[in-house]
C-alpha angles and dihedrals in degrees: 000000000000117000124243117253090242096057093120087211088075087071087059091045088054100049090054088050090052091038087061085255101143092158107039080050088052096046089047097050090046089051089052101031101035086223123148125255090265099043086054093045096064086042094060093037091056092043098046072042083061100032097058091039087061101034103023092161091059086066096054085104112039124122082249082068121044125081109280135190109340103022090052086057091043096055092048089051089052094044092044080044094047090049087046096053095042098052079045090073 
């Protein structure tokens, strides 16, 4: 069951989604459509998929979008790396 546009818990739905929220959107489309947790999570995949196609800029700061793991590590060796060399001179 798809929801009408007018539903206004698609606008919910839709904050989550830009709030980096992918399971509380999933939870929230099951909850309106009755779709399985596969089934919504198409759904939510193909809506963030929209979303960020026609606002790309609301998404700059989205957990999908930040450094993760080993970037994160890297950055902090160079950082600890940079201080040591310069207390070094």
């Amino acid at each position: 069951m798809e929801p009408q546009p007018s539903d206004p818990r698609l606008q919910e739905i839709h904050d989550a989604i830009l709030a980096g929220q992918k399971i509380q959107a999933i939870k929230l489309w099951r909850e309106l459509t009755g779709s399985g947790l596969a089934e919504a999570k198409q759904a939510i995949e193909r809506l963030t998929d929209e979303a960020r196609a026609k606002t790309p800029e609301k998404f700059a700061n989205t957990p999908d979008t930040l450094p993760k793991g080993c970037t994160i590590a890297i950055l902090i060796a160079v950082g600890i790396l940079l201080v040591a060399l310069l207390d070094a001179r």
